[in-house]
Phi, psi and omega in degrees: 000127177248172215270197185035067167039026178290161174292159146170147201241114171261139183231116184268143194233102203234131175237134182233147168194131208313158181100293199302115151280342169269150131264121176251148192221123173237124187267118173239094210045255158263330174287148182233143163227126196250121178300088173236319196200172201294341179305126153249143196235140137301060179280125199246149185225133191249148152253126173331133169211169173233046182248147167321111189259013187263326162295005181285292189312314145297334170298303184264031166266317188274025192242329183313150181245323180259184198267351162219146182240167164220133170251137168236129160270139174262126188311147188153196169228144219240142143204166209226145184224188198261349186332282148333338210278164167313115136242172208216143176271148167211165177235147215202103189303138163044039129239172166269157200282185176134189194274170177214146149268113171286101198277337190212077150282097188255157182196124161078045160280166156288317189221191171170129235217081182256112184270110213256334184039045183073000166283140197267109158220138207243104276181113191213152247030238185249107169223163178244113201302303177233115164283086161281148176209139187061005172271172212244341162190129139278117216213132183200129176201156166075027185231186168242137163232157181190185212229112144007291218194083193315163158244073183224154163251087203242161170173161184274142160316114193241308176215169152209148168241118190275344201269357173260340186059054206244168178214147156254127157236139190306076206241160176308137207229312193304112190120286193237166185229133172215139191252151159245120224210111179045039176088352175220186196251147176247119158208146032250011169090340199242112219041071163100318214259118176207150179289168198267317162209197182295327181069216181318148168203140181216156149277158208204145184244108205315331173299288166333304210077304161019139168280141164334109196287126181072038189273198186214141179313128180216164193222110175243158182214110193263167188260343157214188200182120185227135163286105190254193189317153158085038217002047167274161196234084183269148174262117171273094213192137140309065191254143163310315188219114192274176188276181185247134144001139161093316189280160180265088186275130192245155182227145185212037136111207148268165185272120176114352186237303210272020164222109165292267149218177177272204185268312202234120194240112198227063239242128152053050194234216192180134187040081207268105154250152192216107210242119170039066191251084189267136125317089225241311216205143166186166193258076158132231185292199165265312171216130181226125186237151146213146214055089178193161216223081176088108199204108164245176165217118168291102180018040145252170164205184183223114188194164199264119176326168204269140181046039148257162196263034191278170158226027150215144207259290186266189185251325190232193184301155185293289173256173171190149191228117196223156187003067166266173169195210194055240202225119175233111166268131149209101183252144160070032200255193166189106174269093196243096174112008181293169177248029156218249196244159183331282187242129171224111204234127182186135196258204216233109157267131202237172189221129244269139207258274173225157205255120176267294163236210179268347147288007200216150178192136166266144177245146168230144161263144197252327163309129157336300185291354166252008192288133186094026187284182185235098179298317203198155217215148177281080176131006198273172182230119156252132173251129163294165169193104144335075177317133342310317208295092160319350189281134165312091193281237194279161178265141175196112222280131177276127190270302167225190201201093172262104189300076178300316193189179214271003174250319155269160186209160192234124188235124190237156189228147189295301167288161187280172186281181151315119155355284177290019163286121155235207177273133181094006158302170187243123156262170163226138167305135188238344186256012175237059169249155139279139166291153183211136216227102137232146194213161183103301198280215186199133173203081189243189168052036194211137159316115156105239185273182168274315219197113172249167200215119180209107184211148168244013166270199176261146188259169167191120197215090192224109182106359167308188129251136205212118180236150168192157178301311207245197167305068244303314183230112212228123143262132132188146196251152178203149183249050182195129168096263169307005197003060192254138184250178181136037177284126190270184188209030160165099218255118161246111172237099228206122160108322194309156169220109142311113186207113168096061179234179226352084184266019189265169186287339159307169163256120186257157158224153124021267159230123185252108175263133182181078181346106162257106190257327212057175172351299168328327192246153161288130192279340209250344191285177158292165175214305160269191194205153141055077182249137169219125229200077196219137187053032156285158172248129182248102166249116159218191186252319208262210188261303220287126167249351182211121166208119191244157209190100190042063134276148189210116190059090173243149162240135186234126184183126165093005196237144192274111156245118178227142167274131156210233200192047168285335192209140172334123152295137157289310180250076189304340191252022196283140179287201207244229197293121191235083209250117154251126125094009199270186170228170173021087202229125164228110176251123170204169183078319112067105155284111170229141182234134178128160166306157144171145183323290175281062236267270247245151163228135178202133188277175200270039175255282207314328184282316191283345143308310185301148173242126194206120207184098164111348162320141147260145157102327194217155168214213194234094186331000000 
């Protein structure tokens, strides 16, 4: 251990073997090994320092030997640069692929075990904190992680003139880094490294934390940038829709640049748990599992740390879960201030290139952000899906699996394929869906949905509290731009209190189901099924509370609704239920107290099915 608060590291080596009547324990420089049984552990005890620890860190991850580790920190604050970290090419679902710095690259353990005791660790450019990969259980508790120096841009509205076209703005200097440089904002500055321009950008309401009420997505690039009296910063950019005197406006970089990676990256493992894990910041999600096999997260979170003044915490969703399967928990959690969605649980569709023989096929993957993902595996279930028809057709086992390159793959199968497979079909992984659990949790002050869902086990979503900018809650599988598939078929969501939601400037519900298949497909089949929507609390300032879109069996029963007069209605003419294309629809028990034009607006497949019976407040126009 060395002095003056320097790092320093014990590496424990405990070896057992059966039998033994004794435990002898022999002490050696620092490893100790202890005779009990054939398991043998890596303990590696980290001490605070405010010196750079990665390379500490990497050494004694690379020195392991056995097949289980343990990390422990002794409580304090860690900090970590990218000089030293590992690098690793990675390919990273909804983030961009590339080489990465790896601060904890653990990979192809039994177990791995990090025990956090309240450590702080801080971390700074562009790095990616924690990799699991191949591993067979992860067990992680008690630490924070955050960032040195967001990689973000803010600042307050001070005027805007729309008919000259300019914004001034203030922007925050404590904290965060940025240059004004030729006419344009250079930021975040660090090590070398700045964004092509400001990009995404949205506003937020300093009181609140809040996204602005009503406010709209903008992707900016001003054509100058000028220092005026006073640090104000005028922008010069044409916008459809400006931020208002007063809001805070935050910028995170273009789309294609701005999801590095995540904070906790969880890759091809299996039995994850994650107990008082906080996120404060991260250069892409908060947590990302993919592949991955039974995973819970445990009173963790994503927030901006307490009596900082950012006012966003990750860049992309707090979780995401992409073709996982087994048991997905996230209980008792708080999620806050991303600039996406609470939550995104969802498998993959990839799309049929050519039909090779009758047993073969080539697939490509279409999205950018997916590309080299690991779609399919030797012994996986597939379902065709046939253009026009979104429905899941025959099931069929994959034998091998020949990788060409990170966009196409060659798939040969134990049966022939359909007759009626061409280009431009759709697969679905049928053996990488998860079942999903949220319960608990609190999920506000952020961009877009709370909780998108695309699962065909079963969901259950209960006792949250819940806010959002955008739609609280979103189905949709879609076979375009994102290809994320996952139409479910057995939903519950019950017990929740809804309060301040679509509040964005797009038109939004409450809970929105709403297939994006594209051209290709008929818009008219069902696609999601069997929604049960029971015992909620609804507080809200607009009209829309439901717009189902091919759903075939939703039940709405039981849930408590008030309008009440917090905030400016966006869409004063919009209805309460809003039914495309549905079947069987039952709303009854149902309370609403407050105004509104319209309760149902349903076209006539919606209508001839719907039930509507025992409501206060509302009846079936």
């Amino acid at each position: 251990m060395t002095k003056n608060g320097l790092a320093g590291i014990k590496t424990d080596k405990l070896l057992r073997m059966k039998n033994m009547k004794n435990v002898c324990i022999i002490v050696i420089n620092i490893i100790w090994l202890s005779f009990v049984s054939l398991r043998a552990e890596t303990v590696i005890r980290l001490q605070p320092s405010s010196e750079d620890m990665t390379s500490i860190v990497r050494k004694a991850i690379d020195s392991a030997v056995d097949k289980d580790i343990k990390i422990i920190f002794e409580k304090g604050t860690y900090y970590f640069k990218p000089d030293y970290a590992s690098d690793k090419y990675c390919f990273i679902t909804n983030h961009e692929n590339g080489l990465k710095k790896v601060i904890f690259p653990i990979e192809n353990f039994d177990s791995v075990d990090i025990q956090g005791n309240g450590a702080s660790l801080i971390f700074h450019g562009r790095v990616l904190p924690f990799m699991f990969s191949n591993c067979k259980r992860i067990d992680m508790k008690n630490l924070s992680v955050d960032w040195e120096t967001p990689f973000t841009f803010q600042g307050e509205v001070m005027a805007v003139n729309k008919e000259e076209g300019w914004r001034d703005i203030k922007p925050s200097t404590e904290g965060f880094s940025w240059e004004l440089k030729n006419g344009r904002i250079f930021f975040p500055n660090i090590d070398g490294f700045h964004f092509s321009s400001l990009g995404s950008t949205l506003s937020f309401d300093p009181e609140t934390g809040d996204v602005a009420h009503g406010a709209w997505d903008l992707s900016s690039r001003p054509s100058k940038v000028e220092m005026r009296p006073g640090g104000i910063i005028r922008f010069y950019e044409k916008l459809k829709h400006y931020p208002k005197v007063g809001m805070i406006l935050n910028s995170k970089g273009p789309k294609g640049e701005n999801r590095y990676a995540p904070a906790v990256h969880v890759l091809s493992s299996k039995n994850i748990t994650l107990d008082s894990v906080i996120v404060h910041h991260a250069l892409g999600m908060g947590f990302l599992m993919e592949k991955t096999e039974n995973a819970s997260l445990l009173n963790c979170g994503v927030y901006v740390a307490k009596d900082s003044k950012r006012v966003v915490s990750t860049i992309a969703d707090a979780t995401h879960f992409c073709n996982c399967k087994g048991k997905i928990l996230v209980q008792d959690c708080r999620l806050e201030s991303m600039l996406d969605d609470g939550t995104n649980v969802h498998g993959t569709y990839v799309v049929v290139d050519e039909v090779l023989d009758d047993y073969t096929l080539r697939y490509g993957l279409e999205h950018f952000q997916q590309l080299g993902f690991d779609f399919a595996s030797r012994g996986d279930q597939m379902w065709f899906i046939h253009q026009p028809n979104p429905e899941r057709g025959i099931i069929n086992r994959v034998s091998e699996v020949n990788t060409i390159n990170d966009k196409y793959t060659v798939l040969r199968f134990k049966d022939k394929l359909p007759k009626n497979l061409k280009k431009g079909d759709i697969l679905e992984n049928k053996t990488w869906n998860p079942t999903f659990v949220m319960r608990g949790c609190s999920i506000q002050h952020h961009r877009a949905r709370n909780i998108v869902i695309k699962t065909p086990e079963k969901i259950v979503i209960e006792n949250n509290t819940l806010s959002s900018m955008m739609s609280s809650i979103l189905f949709r599988g879609e076979s375009y731009y994102w290809f994320e598939s996952g139409a479910v078929k057995d939903v519950l969501i019950r017990n929740n209190e809804f309060k301040y939601c679509a509040y964005s400037g797009s038109e939004h519900a409450v809970m929105y189901v709403t297939p994006r298949l594209g051209k290709n497909f008929d818009s008219n089949i069902i696609y999601d099924r069997n929604i049960r929507f029971e015992n909620n609390k609804i507080e809200t300032f607009d009209n829309r509370i439901v717009i189902a879109d091919r759903v075939d069996g939703l039940m709405i029963k039981d849930n408590v609704i008030e309008k009440v007069k917090s905030h400016p209605q966006l869409h004063p003419n919009a209805p309460l239920f809003e039914l495309i294309n549905c079947k069987n629809i039952v709303i009854t028990g149902n309370k609403y107290k407050g105004t509104y034009p319209i309760a149902f607006k349903a076209d006539e497949k919606s209508s001839s099915s719907l039930t509507v019976k025992n409501n206060l407040g509302f009846g079936k126009d």
